[in-house]
ZAMARGU-4260 file (C-alpha; in steps of 0.2 Angstrom, whole numbers, plus 5000, padded with zeros to 4 digits):
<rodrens>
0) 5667/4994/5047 | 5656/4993/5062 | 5645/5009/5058 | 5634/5000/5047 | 5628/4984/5058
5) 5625/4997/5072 | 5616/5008/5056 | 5606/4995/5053 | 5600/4989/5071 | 5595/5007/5075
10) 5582/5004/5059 | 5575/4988/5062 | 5573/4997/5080 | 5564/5010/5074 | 5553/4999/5062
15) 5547/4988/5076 | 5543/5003/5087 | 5531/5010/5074 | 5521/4992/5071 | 5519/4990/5088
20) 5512/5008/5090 | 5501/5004/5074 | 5495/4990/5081 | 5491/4997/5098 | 5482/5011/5089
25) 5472/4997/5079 | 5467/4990/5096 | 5462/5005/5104 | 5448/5010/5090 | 5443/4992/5090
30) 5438/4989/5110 | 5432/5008/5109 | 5422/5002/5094 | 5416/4987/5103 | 5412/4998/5118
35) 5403/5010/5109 | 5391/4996/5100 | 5389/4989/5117 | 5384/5004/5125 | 5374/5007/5110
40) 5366/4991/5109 | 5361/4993/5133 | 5353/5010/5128 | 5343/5007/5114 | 5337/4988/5122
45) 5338/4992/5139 | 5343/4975/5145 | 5361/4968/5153 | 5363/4951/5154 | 5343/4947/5153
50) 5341/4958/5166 | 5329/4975/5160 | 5338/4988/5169 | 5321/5000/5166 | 5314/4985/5177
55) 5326/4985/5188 | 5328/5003/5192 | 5308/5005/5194 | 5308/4990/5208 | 5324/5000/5216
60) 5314/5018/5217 | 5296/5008/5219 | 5290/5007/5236 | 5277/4994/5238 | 5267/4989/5256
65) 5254/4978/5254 | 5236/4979/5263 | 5233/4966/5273 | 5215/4958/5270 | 5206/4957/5287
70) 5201/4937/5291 | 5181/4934/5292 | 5174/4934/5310 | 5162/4919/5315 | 5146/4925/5324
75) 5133/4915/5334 | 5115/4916/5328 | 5110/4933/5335 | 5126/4941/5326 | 5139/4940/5344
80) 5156/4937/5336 | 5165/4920/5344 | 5178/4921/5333 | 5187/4939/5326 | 5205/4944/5322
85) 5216/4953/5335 | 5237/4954/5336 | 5247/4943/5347 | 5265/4952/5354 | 5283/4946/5355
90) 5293/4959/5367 | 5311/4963/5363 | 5326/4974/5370 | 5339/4985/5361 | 5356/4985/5369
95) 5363/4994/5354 | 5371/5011/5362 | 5370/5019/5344 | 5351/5017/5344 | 5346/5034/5345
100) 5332/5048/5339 | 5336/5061/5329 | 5338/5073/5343 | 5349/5059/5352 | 5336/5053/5363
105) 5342/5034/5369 | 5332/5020/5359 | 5341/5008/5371 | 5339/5001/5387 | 5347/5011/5397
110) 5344/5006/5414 | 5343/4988/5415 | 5338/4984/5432 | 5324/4994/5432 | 5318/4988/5417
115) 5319/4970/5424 | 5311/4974/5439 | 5295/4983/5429 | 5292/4970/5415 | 5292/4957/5430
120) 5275/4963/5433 | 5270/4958/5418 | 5282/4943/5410 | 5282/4927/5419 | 5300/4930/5422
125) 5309/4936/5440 | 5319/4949/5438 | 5334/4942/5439 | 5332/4931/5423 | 5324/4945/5414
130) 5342/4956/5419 | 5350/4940/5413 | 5344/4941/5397 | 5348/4958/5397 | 5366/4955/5400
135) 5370/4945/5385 | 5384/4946/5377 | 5381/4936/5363 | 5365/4944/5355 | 5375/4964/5356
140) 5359/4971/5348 | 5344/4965/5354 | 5336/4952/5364 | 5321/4942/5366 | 5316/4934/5380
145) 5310/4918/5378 | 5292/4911/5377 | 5288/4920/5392 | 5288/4935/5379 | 5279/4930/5368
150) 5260/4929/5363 | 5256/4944/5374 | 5240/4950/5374 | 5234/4969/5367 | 5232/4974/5384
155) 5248/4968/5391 | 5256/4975/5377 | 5250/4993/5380 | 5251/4992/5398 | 5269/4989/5396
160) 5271/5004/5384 | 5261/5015/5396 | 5278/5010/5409 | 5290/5021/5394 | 5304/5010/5396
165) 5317/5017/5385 | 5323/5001/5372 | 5308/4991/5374 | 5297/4986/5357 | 5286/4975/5350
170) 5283/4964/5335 | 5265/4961/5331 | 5257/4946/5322 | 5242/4939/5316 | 5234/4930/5329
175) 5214/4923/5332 | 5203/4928/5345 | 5190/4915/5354 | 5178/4926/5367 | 5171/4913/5374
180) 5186/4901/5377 | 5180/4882/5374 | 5163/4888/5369 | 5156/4877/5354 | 5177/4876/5350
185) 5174/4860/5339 | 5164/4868/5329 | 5171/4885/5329 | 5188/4877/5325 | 5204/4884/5327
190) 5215/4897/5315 | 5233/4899/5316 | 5247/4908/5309 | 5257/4904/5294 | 5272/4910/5285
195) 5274/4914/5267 | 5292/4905/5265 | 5294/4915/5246 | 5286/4935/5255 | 5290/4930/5271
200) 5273/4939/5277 | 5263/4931/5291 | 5245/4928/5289 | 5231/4915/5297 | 5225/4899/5290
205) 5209/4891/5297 | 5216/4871/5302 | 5201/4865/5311 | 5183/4867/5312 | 5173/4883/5302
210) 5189/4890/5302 | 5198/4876/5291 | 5180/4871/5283 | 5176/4889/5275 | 5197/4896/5276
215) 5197/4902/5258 | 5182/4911/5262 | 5187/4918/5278 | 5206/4922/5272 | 5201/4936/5259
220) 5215/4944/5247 | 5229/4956/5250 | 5228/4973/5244 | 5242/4984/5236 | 5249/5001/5238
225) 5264/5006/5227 | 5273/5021/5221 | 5290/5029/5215 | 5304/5036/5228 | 5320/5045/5227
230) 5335/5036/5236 | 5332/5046/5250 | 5315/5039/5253 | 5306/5054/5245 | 5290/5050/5233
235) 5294/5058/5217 | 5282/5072/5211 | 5276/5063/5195 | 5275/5048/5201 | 5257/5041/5201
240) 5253/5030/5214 | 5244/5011/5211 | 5234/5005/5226 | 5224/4989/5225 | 5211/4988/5239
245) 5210/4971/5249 | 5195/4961/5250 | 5192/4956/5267 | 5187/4939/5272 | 5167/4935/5272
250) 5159/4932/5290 | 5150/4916/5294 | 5136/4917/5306 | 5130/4900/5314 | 5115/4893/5320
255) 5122/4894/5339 | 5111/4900/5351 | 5122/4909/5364 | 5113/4907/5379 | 5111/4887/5378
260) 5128/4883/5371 | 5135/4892/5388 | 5122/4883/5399 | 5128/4867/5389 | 5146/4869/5393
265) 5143/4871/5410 | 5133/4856/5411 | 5145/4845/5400 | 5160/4852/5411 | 5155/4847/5428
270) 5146/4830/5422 | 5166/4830/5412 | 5172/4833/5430 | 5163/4821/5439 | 5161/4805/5428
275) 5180/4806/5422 | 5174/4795/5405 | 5184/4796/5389 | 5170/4807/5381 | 5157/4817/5382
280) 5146/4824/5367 | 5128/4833/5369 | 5118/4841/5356 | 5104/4851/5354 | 5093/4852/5340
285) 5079/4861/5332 | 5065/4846/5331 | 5056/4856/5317 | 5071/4862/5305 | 5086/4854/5309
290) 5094/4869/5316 | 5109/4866/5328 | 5104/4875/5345 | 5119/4871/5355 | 5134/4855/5353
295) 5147/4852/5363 | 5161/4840/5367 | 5175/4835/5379 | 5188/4834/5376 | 5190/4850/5365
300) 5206/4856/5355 | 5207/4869/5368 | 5208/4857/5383 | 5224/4853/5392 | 5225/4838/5384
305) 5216/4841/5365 | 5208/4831/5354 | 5210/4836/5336 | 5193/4830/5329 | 5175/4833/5327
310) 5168/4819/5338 | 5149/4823/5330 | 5154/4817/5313 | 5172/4810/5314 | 5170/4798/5325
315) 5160/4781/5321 | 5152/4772/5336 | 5139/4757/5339 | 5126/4766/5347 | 5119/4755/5357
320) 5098/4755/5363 | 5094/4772/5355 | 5095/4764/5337 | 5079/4756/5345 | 5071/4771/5341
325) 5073/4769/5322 | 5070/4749/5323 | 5053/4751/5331 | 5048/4766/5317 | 5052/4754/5305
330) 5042/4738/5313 | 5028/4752/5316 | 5028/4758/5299 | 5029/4742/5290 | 5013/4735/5297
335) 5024/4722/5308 | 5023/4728/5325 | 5010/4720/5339 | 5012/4729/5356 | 5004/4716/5367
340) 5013/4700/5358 | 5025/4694/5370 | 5040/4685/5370 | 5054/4677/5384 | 5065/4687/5388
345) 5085/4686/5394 | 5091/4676/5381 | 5088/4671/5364 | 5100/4658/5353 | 5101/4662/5336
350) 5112/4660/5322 | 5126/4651/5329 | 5126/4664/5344 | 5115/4670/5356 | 5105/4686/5360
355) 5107/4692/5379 | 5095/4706/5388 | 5106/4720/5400 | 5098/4708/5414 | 5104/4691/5406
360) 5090/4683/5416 | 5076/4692/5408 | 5059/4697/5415 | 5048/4682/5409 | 5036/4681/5394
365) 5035/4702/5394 | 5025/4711/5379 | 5034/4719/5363 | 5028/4736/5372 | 5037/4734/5387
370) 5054/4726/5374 | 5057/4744/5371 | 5052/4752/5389 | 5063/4740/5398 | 5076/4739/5383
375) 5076/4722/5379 | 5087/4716/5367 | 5080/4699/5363 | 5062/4709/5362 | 5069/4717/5346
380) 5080/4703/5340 | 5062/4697/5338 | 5057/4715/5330 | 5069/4713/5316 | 5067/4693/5313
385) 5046/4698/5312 | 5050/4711/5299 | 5062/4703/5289 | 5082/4708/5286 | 5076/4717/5269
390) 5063/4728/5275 | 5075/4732/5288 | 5088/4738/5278 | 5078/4747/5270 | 5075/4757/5284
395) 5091/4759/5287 | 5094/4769/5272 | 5079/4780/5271 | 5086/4786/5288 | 5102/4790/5279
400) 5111/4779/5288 | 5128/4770/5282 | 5129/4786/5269 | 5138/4805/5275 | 5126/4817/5279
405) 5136/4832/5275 | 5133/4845/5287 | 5141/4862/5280 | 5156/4866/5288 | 5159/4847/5294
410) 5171/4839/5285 | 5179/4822/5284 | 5162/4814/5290 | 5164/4795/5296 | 5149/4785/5282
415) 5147/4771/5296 | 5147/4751/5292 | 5137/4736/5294 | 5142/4717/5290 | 5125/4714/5288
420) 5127/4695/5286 | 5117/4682/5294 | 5103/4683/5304 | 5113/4685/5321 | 5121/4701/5313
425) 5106/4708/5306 | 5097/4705/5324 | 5111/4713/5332 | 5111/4732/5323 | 5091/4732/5327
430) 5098/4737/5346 | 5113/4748/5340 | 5127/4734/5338 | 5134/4727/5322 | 5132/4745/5313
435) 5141/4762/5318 | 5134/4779/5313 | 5141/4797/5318 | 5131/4808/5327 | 5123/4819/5314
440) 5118/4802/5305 | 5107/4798/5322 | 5100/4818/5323 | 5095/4815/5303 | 5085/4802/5308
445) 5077/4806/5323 | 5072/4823/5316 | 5059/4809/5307 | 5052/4806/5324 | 5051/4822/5332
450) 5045/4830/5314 | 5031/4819/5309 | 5040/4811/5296 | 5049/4824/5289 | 5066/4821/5290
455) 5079/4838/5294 | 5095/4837/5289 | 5104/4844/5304 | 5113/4860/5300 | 5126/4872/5309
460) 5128/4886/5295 | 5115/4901/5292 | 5123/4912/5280 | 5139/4917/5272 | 5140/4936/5270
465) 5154/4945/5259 | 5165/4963/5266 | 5153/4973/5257 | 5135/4964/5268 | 5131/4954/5253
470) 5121/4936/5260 | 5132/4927/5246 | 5125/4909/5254 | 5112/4906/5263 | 5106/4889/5273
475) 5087/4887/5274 | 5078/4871/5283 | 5080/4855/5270 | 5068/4841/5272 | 5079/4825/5264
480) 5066/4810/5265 | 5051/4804/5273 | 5057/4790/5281 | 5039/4784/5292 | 5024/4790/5289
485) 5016/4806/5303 | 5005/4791/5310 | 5022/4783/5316 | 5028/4797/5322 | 5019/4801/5334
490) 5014/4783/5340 | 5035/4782/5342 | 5034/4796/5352 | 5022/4788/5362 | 5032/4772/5366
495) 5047/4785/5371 | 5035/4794/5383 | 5032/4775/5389 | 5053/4777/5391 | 5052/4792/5404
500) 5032/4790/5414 | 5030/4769/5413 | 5033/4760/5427 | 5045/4749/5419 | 5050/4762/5410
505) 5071/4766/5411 | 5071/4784/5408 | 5065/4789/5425 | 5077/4800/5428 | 5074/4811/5415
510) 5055/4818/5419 | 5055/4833/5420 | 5040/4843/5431 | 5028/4854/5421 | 5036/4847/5403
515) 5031/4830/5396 | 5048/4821/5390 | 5047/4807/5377 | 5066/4796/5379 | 5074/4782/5375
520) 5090/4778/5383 | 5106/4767/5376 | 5121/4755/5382 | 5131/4750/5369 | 5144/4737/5372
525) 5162/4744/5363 | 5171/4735/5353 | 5188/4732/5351 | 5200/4720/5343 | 5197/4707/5354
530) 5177/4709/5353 | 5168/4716/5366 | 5175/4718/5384 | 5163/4719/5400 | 5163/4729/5414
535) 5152/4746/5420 | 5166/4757/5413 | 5167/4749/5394 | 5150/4755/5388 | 5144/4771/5377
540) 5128/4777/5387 | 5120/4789/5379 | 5100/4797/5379 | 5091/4803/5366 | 5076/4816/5371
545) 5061/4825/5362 | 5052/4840/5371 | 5037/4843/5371 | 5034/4826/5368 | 5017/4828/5360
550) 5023/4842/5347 | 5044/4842/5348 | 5053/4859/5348 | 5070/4851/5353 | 5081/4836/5352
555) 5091/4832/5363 | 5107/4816/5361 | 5119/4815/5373 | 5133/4801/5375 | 5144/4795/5389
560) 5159/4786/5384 | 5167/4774/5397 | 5166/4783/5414 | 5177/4780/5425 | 5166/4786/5441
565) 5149/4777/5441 | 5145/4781/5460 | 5130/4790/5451 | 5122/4780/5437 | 5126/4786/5420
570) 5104/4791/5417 | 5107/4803/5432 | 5124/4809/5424 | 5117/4814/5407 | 5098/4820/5416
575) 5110/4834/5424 | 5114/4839/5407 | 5094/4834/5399 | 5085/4845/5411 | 5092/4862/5414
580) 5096/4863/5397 | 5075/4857/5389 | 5071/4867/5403 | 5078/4882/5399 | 5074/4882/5382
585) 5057/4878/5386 | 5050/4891/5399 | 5062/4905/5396 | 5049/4918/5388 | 5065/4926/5379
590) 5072/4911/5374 | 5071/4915/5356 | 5080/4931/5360 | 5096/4929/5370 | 5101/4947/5366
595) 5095/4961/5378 | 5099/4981/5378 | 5106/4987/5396 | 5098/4999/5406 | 5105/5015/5414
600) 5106/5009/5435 | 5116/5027/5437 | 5111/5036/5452 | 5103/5021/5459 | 5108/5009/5476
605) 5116/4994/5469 | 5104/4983/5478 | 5089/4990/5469 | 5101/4992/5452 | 5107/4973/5453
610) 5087/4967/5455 | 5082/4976/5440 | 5097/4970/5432 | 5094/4952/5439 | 5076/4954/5431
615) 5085/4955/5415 | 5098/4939/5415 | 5113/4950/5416 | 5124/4948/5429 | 5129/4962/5440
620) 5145/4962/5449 | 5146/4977/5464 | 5162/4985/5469 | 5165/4998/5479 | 5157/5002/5497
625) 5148/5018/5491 | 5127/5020/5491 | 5126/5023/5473 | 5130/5017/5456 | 5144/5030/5451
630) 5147/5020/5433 | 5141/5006/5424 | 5154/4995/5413 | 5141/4992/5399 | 5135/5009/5393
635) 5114/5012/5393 | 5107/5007/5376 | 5118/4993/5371 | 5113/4976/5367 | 5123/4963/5376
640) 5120/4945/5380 | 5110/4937/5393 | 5122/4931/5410 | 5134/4945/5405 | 5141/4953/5419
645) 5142/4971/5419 | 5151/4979/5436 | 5142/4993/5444 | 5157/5005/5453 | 5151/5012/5469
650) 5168/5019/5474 | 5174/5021/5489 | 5185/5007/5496 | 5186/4990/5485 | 5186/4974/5488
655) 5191/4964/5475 | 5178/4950/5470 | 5180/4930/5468 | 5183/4933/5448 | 5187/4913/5446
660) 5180/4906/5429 | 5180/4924/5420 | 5182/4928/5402 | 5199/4938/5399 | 5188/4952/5394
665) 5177/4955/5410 | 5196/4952/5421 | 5202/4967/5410 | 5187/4976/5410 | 5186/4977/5431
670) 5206/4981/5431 | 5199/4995/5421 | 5186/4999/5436 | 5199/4999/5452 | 5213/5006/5443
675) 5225/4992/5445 | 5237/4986/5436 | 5235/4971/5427 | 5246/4953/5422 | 5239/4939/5411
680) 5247/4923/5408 | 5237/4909/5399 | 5221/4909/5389 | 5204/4901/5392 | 5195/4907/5410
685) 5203/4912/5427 | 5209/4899/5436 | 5222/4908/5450 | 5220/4926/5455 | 5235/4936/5464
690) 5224/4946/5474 | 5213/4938/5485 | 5193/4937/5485 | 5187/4950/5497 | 5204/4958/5500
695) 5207/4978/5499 | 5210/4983/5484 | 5221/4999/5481 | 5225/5011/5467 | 5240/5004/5454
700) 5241/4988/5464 | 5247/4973/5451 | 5233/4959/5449 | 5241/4944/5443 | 5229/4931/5432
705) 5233/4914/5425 | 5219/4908/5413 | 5216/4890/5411 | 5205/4882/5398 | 5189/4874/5405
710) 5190/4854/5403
</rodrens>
């Protein structure tokens, strides 16, 4: 009786084994199914997920590096570069002990205190805290050491791998180069390096002057190489590689004539030094074409304390007296000026104000003549009330005042503002107060005087040329009005000779012997939200000077902004700039050529090799106690710049000389001529020397230099 039930059990057993084995079956076919199709479907389209693994496998095996585009240089007028591309260095140490070569030579530092003591030489770091970087415990790989570690130079760099100091590498970066230190730095601007947050690559970007003006020009485009590589690194046979070339950056080349921008910084410096005012800006201009000769200012953005703006066309100012200039053309020209009409001077009421002379008690009844000789204000208060507000303003605009003059490679240019309302206002701008220009604005216009009524606009640009020497822009002369007739001109000019010769004349200190001068000096009261304050200190003096005064070659503006030391007056403070600087231009027969080609003085006594070099402006620099000139720095035949130095090696025993106020390159180029080793810290020009003017000198000795940009 119990058979059957078990009988049956053992079926429905059985029965439930076979449909779950059919079904499994069924299962298996139908993922393989769905595998098979979707593995059909990744080999025929190629794509998982969106992703193309054709793409994706080529950017695996594909090795791409790109070519860095080389950034424009900046030249000065006679093609000397002042601003090129060159590689800043940060220094780092492996500590890693499985850093090793393929024949297991140790890429780590593997003796620690004497690496310290070695790169002490050169990092402005004791030894101590460079072994203390060395010790750390926290970076087990590498370390860095600090900003004293970074930014060094190309020779630093090299001379530090010339020690073979197991462990001890480099990272370059893209860094600017600058010669000449301050030298026309407002101008030149300043280029900086910037990283790609997406590629990560490093490259420079002009921020400043040319450099931020003309960046896209300067920048360039990255080139490309590419091609295929096995995993182990190896390019495949077949593989055809893609290379796109980069374009460098174009060049610019300026008008800047080398030799009187460095006599300009010099001149600027020490009146910098000595009148502590807030500002000093001088420029020199090409009376005929507008050229820009030579322009300076300080502070720079390289002083030690910068200023981040072009002062000649960023900065509005009242000038002051020198807008008497343009008032008298304008009288002149209009048919409303009488030289021997006279007038009382020292104060004049007028329009609910009055008018006050810089000597409030005046001179008398003085003639119109004298008004601008003895810079009378009331004198041309009368000026502009006998021509009339209109005809004034007039003559305001067709010397481009109130409007930008746009200079190429100046931007965000300052247009200037006057009121112009009521008649003590309008009075007030006919001497340089009540109206603010920009500098460029007041060289436009006086290019009117000193051209015969052609008016120049000033320019700093003289072409733009491509990688391949192609002159893509050039900048010629442009004459942008005519302002005054010739006949005004040059009885303007007369009236500013009156300035510098006259008895009563203010401009005294700016004669000049053997050159006739035409001036006209300026004291503007500044200005402030309170009006104007008084005191010596709180004036913008300024001078603006033509030479030769019958037939102008040069302008000269210079301004003097609130000098703190007046124990010499502010005219003998900007004549110290004026007169070796007109000079210069005037009677050096090589002036239009500041570039010379060196000589060979081998073989010869350095006194009779140093007068013949004297004879050509190049400054010789003897070392050594030997009786001939064994080597030259500066190889026969090249062309270099007046006041180079070049050092003639004697040999023998050295001395090493007073090198304060040299350019990094001359320092590294006489470490090079007494074989000593060399540290550099800073940038700029030599302000501290280890080794001490006229102390022996030997072979591999350490000369430390700390390098200070000239304020």
């Amino acid at each position: 009786m119990n058979k059957e039930p078990q009988r049956t059990r053992n079926k429905k057993n059985n029965s439930n084994q076979g449909n779950f084995g059919k079904w499994l079956f069924l299962i298996t076919i139908g993922l393989f199914s769905l595998f098979f199709v979707r593995f059909a479907y990744i080999a025929i389209n190629k794509d998982v997920q969106h992703v193309n693994l054709k793409s994706q496998a080529e950017q695996i095996y594909t090795q791409r590096q790109v070519i860095q585009a080389k950034r424009g240089n900046i030249y000065d007028s006679k093609g000397t570069a002042i601003a090129t591309d060159t590689s800043k260095y940060t220094i780092y140490a492996v500590l890693d002990h499985n850093q090793r070569s393929s024949k297991g030579k140790p890429l780590y530092v593997t003796n620690k205190a004497k690496t310290a003591r070695v790169l002490a030489k050169y990092l402005n770091l004791t030894s101590k805290q460079i072994e203390e970087h060395l010790d750390a415990k926290n970076q087990p790989y590498q370390v860095e050491f600090g900003s004293a570690g970074n930014n060094l130079s190309v020779a630093t760099m090299e001379k530090i791998k010339q020690e073979h100091l197991p462990g001890i590498n480099f990272v370059a970066t893209p860094a600017r180069q600058y010669p000449e230190g301050e030298f026309a730095s407002q101008i030149i601007g300043m280029a900086g390096p910037k990283v790609n947050s997406q590629t990560g690559q490093t490259t420079l970007s002009g921020q400043l002057g040319l450099e931020g003006y003309f960046n896209k020009e300067l920048t360039g485009k990255n080139g490309m190489r590419q091609d295929k590589r096995d995993v182990y690194g190896y390019r495949l046979a077949n593989s055809k590689g893609v290379t796109r070339q980069a374009v460098n950056g174009k060049d610019i080349y300026t008008t800047i004539d080398a030799q009187a921008q460095h006599l300009l910084e010099s001149k600027v410096n020490n009146v910098y030094k000595t009148a502590n005012p807030n500002a000093v800006t001088a420029i020199v201009m090409d009376a005929r074409t507008g050229r820009i000769v030579a322009a300076t200012q300080r502070p720079t953005l390289r002083s030690k304390n910068p200023v981040w703006r072009n002062m000649f066309v960023q900065d509005a100012y009242e000038p002051g007296s020198t807008m008497k200039i343009l008032a008298l053309s304008a009288a002149i020209d209009s048919g409303h000026f009488d030289p021997n009409a006279t007038f009382n001077s020292g104060t004049w009421a007028m329009g609910g104000g009055k008018i006050v002379d810089w000597s409030s008690s005046g001179w008398g009844m003085i003639s119109f003549k004298d008004a601008f000789d003895m810079s009378s204000n009331v004198g041309f208060a009368h000026i502009e009330q006998n021509m009339g507000a209109k005809t004034w303003m007039k003559y305001i605009r067709r010397f481009g005042l109130l409007k930008q003059v746009n200079v190429l490679g100046m931007g965000n240019e300052v247009s200037g503002f006057t009121q112009f309302k009521g008649i003590l206002e309008q009075a007030n701008t006919a001497f340089g107060q009540g109206i603010t220009v920009n500098q460029m604005q007041m060289l436009q216009a006086f290019s009117a005087v000193s051209n015969n009524g052609k008016m120049m606009r000033p320019y700093i640009v003289k072409k733009i040329v491509n990688a391949d020497g192609k002159v893509v822009k050039s900048v010629k002369p442009q004459v942008v009005g005519h302002p005054i007739k010739a006949s005004t001109a040059k009885q303007v000019r007369g009236y500013m000779e009156g300035v510098v010769y006259d008895q009563k004349g203010l401009g005294h200190d700016f004669q000049l012997k053997g050159h006739r001068i035409a001036g006209k000096t300026g004291t503007a009261q500044i200005g402030g939200a309170n009006g104007y304050s008084n005191g010596d200190t709180n004036y913008l003096y300024s001078f603006a000077g033509m030479a030769p005064a019958k037939h102008p070659r040069y302008v000269i503006y210079i301004t003097l902004r609130q000098p703190k030391n007046l124990s010499q007056p502010a005219t003998k403070q900007m004549a110290s700039i004026f007169k070796p600087v007109i000079k210069s231009l005037l009677e050096d027969k090589e002036a239009s050529s500041s570039v010379i080609k060196m000589i060979n003085v081998v073989g010869q006594a350095p006194d009779a090799a140093s007068d013949r070099l004297n004879k050509l402006h190049v400054q010789p620099v003897v070392i050594g106690n030997g009786k001939k000139v064994h080597h030259q720095s500066i190889v026969p035949g090249k062309q270099v710049l007046k006041n180079q130095r070049v050092i003639l090696n004697t040999g023998g025993k050295y001395q090493m000389p007073d090198i304060s106020g040299w350019s990094a390159a001359d320092v590294q180029q006489l470490a090079k001529e007494l074989n000593v080793k060399l540290v550099e810290h800073g940038s700029g020009y030599v302000s501290k020397q280890s080794i001490k003017a006229n102390s022996k000198v030997s072979d591999h000795q350490t000369l430390t230099v700390e390098y200070q940009n000239k304020q």
